[in-house]
C-alpha positions in Angstrom: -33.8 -8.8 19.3 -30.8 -7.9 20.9 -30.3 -4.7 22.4 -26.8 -5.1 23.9 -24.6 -1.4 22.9 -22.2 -2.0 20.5 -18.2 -1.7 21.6 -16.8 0.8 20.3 -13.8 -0.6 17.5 -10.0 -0.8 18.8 -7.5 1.1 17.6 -6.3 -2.9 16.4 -9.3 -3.4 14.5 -8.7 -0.2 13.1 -5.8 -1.3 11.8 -6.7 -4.6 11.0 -8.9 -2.9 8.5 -7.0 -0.6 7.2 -4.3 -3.6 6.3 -7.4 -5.7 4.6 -8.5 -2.1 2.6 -4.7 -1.8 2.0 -4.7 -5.6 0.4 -8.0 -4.9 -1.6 -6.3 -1.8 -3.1 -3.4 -3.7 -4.2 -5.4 -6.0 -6.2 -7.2 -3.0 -7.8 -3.7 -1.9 -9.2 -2.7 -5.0 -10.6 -5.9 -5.4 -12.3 -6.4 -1.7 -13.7 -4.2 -0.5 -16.6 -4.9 3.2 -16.9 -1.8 4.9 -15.7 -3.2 7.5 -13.8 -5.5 5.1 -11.9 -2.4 3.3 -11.1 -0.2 6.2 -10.1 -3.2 7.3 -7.6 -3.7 3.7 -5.8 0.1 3.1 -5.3 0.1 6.3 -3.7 -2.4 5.2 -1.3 -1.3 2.1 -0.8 1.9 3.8 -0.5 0.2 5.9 2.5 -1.6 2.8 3.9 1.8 1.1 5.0 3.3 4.2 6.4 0.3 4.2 8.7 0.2 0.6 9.5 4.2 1.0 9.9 3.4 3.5 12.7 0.7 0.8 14.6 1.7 -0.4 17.8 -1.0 -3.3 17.7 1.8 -5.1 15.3 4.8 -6.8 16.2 8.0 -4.5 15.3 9.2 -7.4 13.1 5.4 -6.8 11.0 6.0 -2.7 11.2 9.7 -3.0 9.9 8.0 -5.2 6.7 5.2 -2.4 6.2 8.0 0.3 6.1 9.4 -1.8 3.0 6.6 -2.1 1.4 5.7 1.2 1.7 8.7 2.5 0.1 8.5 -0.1 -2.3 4.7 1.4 -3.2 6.1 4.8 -3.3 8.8 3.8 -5.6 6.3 2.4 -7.5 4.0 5.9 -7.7 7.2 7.9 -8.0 8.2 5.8 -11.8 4.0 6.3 -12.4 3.8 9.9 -11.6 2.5 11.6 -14.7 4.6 13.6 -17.0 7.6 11.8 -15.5 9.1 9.6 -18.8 8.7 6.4 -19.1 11.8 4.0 -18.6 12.8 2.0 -22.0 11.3 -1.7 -21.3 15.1 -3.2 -20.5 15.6 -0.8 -16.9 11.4 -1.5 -16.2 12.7 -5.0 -16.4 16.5 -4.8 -14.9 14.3 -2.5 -11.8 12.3 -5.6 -10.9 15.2 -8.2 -10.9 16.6 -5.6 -8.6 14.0 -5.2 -6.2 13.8 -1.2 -6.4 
């Protein structure tokens, strides 16, 4: 049996972590349909990245990519936010050639 203490977790596992939660969430929205359930994990995910963009355990080339992707997510929950109207199927598809 071993008895040796356990370390306590780095602030770069932490993060590590929280970037494999953040990739876990991700696949939850792209397999879950219900709007609102989709609105609520890109805002998370959304979250995630600004935290990870903050982390000093990544290389400044890795924080710069989080920042995208975290506005990209919130971009993403701003066009789900409920009661907001939903964009005729030609701009949903014109947005994603664009990249916004």
């Amino acid at each position: 049996m071993d008895t040796a203490p356990l370390s306590a977790p780095t602030l770069h596992d932490a993060s590590r972590a929280l970037w494999l939660a953040t990739l876990s969430l991700m696949a939850a929205f792209m397999q879950t349909q219900a709007p609102a359930h989709r609105y609520l994990l890109a805002r998370r995910i959304a979250r995630n990245f600004e935290t990870l963009r903050t982390q000093d355990c990544f290389s400044a080339d890795c924080r710069r990519r989080f920042g995208r992707l975290g506005s990209r997510w919130q971009a993403q929950a701003d066009r789900l936010r409920p009661g907001e109207p939903v964009p005729p199927r030609w701009q949903q598809v014109m947005r994603r050639l664009l990249g916004i």
